[in-house]
N, C-alpha and C positions, 0 to 999 in steps of 0.2 A: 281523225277523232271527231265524231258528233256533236254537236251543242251540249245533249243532256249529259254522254259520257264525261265531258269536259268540269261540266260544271258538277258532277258525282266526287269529281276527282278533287278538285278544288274545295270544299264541300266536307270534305272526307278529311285532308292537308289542315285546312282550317279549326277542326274539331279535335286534330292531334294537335296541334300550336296552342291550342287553347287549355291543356295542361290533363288533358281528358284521359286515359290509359286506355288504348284501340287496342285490340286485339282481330287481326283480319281470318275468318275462316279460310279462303285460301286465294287463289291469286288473285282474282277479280275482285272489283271493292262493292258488291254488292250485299254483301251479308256478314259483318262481324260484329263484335261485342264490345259494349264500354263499359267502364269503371261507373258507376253514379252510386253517388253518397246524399241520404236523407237531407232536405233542405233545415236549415239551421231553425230553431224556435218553432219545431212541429215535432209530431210526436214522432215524426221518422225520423229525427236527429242521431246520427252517430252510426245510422248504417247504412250498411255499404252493400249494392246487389250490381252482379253481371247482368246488362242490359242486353239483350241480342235484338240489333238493328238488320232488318232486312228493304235496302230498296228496289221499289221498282223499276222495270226497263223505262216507264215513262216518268220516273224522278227526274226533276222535281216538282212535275205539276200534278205528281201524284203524290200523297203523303206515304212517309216511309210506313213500315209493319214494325211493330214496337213490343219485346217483351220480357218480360222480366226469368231469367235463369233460377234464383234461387229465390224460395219463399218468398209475398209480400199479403198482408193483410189487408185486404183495401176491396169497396164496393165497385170498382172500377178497371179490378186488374182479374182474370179469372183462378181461382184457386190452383186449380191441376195446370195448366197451359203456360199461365205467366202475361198470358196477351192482355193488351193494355186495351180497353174499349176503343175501338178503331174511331168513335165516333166525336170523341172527345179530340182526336186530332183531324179528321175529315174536315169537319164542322169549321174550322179556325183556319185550315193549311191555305196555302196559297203559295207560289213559286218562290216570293218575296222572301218567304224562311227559309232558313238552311236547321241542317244537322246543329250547331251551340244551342240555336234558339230551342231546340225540343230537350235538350240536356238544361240550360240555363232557364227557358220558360215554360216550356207546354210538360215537362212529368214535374216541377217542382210545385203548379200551379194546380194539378192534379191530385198531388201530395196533400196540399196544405188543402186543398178546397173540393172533399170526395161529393160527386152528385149521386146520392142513392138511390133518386128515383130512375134511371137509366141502367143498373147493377149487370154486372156479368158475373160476381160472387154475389148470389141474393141472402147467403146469411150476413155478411158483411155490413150488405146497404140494411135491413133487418132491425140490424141491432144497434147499428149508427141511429137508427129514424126511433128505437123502442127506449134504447137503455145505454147513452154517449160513454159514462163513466166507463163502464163496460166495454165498450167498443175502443174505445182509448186504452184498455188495459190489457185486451187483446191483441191492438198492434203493437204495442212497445214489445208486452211475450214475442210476438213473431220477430219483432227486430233484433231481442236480446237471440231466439233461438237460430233463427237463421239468418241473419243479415251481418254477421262478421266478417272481418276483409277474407280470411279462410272459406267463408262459404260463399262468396262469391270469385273464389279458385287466388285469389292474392298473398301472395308468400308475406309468413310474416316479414317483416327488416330487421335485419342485419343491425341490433343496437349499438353494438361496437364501435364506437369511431374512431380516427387517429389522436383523436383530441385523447379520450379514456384512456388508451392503451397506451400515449407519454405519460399523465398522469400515475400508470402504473408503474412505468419506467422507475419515475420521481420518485415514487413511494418506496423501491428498494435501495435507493442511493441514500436515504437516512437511515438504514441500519449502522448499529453499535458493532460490528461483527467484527473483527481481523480478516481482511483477505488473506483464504491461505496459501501457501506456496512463497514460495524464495523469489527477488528481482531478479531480471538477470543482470550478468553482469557486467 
């Protein structure tokens, strides 16, 4: 096994330990998708989009391909495509980073801080530069319409737990009723 594959691998390991939901396209680990959820105290708070990570043969001194599966509003990401401006990760990569650091630094950093003058959706950067209220009122709509764990493919859960379902137990053992039927004898 090669240096880069090694380190793809590890890389890869690292990003699922780190509590991220990987989904692998198919055997190889060079192209599958994560879980990422809007960074906290931004207007993308509270949703949730499938990220499709593509690296290349020469990761990691090549930064990965980066993009967004379902909707995001943002002067930085492309409307139709999902691609995240390759340039905003180029610019900053270096071997040094892995895969947590582009989920935990380089899209949350992007998130909170969109540069409009560079735009790959140009209504976006647009109306961030013309009319902010607006443009903040436009991505929270995008997050309410498509950024639910459902539309980025995450089953709801299972609310149920064992804990409710004794509690239910409990609840019919204080009935008033007579059990019916005879003991035996």
């Amino acid at each position: 096994m090669s240096s880069p594959s090694k380190r793809r691998e590890m890389d890869l390991m690292k990003l699922m330990m780190s509590d991220y939901k990987v989904e692998m396209v198919n055997d190889g680990m060079q192209e599958f998708f994560v879980e990422f959820r809007g960074p906290n105290e931004s207007l993308y708070q509270g949703g949730v989009w499938k990220v499709r990570v593509e690296l290349p043969d020469a990761y990691p001194y090549r930064s990965p391909s980066i993009g967004f599966v379902n909707k995001i509003y943002h002067p930085n990401v492309d409307e139709l495509s999902g691609s995240v401006c390759l340039d905003v990760i180029n610019q900053t990569w270096s071997p040094m980073f892995d895969l947590v650091n582009v989920f935990e630094v380089f899209l949350p950093q992007l998130l909170l801080y969109p540069n409009p003058s560079d735009p790959l959706n140009g209504e976006a950067a647009a109306l961030l530069m013309r009319d902010r209220p607006a443009y903040e009122l436009k991505v929270k709509e995008f997050c309410e319409k498509y950024a639910k764990p459902e539309d980025a493919g995450i089953a709801p859960e299972d609310n149920s737990s064992d804990e409710e379902l004794s509690e239910e137990d409990d609840d019919d053992s204080g009935d008033d009723e007579p059990i019916m039927g005879h003991p035996d004898p």
